[in-house]
C-alpha positions in Angstrom: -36.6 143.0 139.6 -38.9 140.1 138.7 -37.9 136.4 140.7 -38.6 133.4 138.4 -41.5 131.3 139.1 -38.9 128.3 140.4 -37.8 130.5 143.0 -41.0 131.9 144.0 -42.7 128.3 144.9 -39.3 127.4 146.8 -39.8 130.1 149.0 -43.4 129.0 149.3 -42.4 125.3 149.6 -40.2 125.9 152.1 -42.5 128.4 154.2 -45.4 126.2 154.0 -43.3 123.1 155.7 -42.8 125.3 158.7 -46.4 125.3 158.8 -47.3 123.1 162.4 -50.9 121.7 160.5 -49.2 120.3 157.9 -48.1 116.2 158.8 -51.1 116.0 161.7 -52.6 113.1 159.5 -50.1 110.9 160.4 -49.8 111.6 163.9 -53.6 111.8 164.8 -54.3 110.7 168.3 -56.9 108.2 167.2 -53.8 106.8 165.3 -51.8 106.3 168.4 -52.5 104.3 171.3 -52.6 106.6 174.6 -49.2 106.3 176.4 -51.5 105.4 179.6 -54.3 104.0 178.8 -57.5 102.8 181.0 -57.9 99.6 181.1 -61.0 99.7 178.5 -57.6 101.2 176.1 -55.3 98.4 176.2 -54.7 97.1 172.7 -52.0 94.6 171.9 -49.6 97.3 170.8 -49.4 97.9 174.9 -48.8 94.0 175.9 -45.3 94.0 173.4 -42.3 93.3 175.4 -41.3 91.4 178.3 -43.3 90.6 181.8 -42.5 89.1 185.3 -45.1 86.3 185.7 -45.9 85.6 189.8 -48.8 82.8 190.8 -50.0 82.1 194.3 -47.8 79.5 195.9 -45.3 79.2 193.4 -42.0 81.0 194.8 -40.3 81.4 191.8 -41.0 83.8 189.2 -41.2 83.5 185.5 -40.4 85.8 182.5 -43.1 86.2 179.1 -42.1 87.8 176.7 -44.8 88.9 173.8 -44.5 90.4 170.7 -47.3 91.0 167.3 -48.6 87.5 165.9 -47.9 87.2 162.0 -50.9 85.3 161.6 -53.5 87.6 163.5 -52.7 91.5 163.2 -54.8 92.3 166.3 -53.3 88.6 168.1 -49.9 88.0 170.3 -47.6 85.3 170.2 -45.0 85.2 172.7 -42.8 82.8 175.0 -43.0 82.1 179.4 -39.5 81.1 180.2 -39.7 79.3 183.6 -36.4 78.1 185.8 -32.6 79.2 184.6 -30.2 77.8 183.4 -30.1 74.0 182.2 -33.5 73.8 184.1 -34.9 76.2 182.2 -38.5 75.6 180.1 -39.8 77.6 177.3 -43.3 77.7 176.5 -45.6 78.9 173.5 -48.4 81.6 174.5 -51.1 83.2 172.0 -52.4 85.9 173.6 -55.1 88.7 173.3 -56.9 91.5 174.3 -60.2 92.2 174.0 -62.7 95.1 175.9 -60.2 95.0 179.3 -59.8 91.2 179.2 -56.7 89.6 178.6 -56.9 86.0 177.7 -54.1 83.6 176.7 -53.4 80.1 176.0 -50.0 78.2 176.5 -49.0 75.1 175.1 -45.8 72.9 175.9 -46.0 71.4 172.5 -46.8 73.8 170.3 -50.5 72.2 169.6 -52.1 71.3 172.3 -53.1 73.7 175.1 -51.5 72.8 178.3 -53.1 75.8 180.4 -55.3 78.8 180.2 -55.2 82.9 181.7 -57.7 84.6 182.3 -57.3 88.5 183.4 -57.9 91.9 183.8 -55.8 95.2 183.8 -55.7 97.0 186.9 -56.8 100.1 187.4 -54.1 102.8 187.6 -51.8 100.6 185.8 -51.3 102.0 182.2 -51.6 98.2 181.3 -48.7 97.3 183.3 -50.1 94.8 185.2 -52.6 92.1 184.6 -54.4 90.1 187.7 -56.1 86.9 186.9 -56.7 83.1 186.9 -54.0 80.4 185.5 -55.8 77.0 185.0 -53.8 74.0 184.3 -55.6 72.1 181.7 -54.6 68.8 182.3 -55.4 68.6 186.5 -57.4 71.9 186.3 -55.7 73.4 189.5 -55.8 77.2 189.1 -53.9 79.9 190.7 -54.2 83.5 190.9 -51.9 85.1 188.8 -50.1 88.6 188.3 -48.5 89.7 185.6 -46.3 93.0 185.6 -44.3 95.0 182.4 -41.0 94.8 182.7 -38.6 98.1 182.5 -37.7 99.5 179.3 -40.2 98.5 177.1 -42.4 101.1 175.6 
């Protein structure tokens, strides 16, 4: 008994999207950042999500929060909420990563820059935490700074 030609490239089709080559191209691992990566791995992709933000001498803790910039594909944008509450601030951050350095920029008014961070990833960390220096702009008083990746964010 002969099988029509339609039936015959079913079977094929259907065989050949069992196949475990087929659909690699999209899920190459140069296309995917390494779930822990060194610290020479971090790409912005890594920093999304929210932080704890700790400085030297400063009891309380703050919370960023960073997510992809619209306006630079490879840039963050992002918000350090400081206090609770009524007393709460917000404050814009553009952020970045580049070669193991993480640098970022805040501003209470959305134009000028009111401080500056300066940081490194540490080693063993997967990118989960950053150690640097926070520098005021205005009175240039810097503190050591830590920043560490909240739970449940990928």
């Amino acid at each position: 008994m002969r099988r029509p030609a339609s039936i015959i490239n079913t079977i094929f089709l259907i065989a050949a999207c069992g196949h475990p080559a087929l659909g690699l191209a999209q899920n190459r691992p140069e296309n995917t950042p390494p779930a822990c990566p060194m610290p020479a791995e971090v790409v912005g992709v890594h920093l999304y999500g929210a932080w704890q933000a700790r400085w030297d001498g400063v009891a309380e803790a703050a919370t960023l929060t960073l997510w992809r910039s619209e306006d630079y594909p490879d840039g963050l944008r992002g918000i350090i909420r400081r206090g609770a509450g009524a007393a709460a601030t917000e404050v814009l951050v553009s952020a970045e990563v580049d070669q193991a350095t993480f640098a970022m920029e805040e501003s209470r008014d959305g134009r000028v820059i009111s401080a500056t961070w300066s940081g490194a990833f540490t080693e063993q960390s997967c990118g989960k935490e950053i150690r640097g220096q926070w520098t005021d702009s205005a009175t240039r008083t810097e503190r050591a700074f830590v920043l560490r990746k909240l739970g449940g964010w990928q």
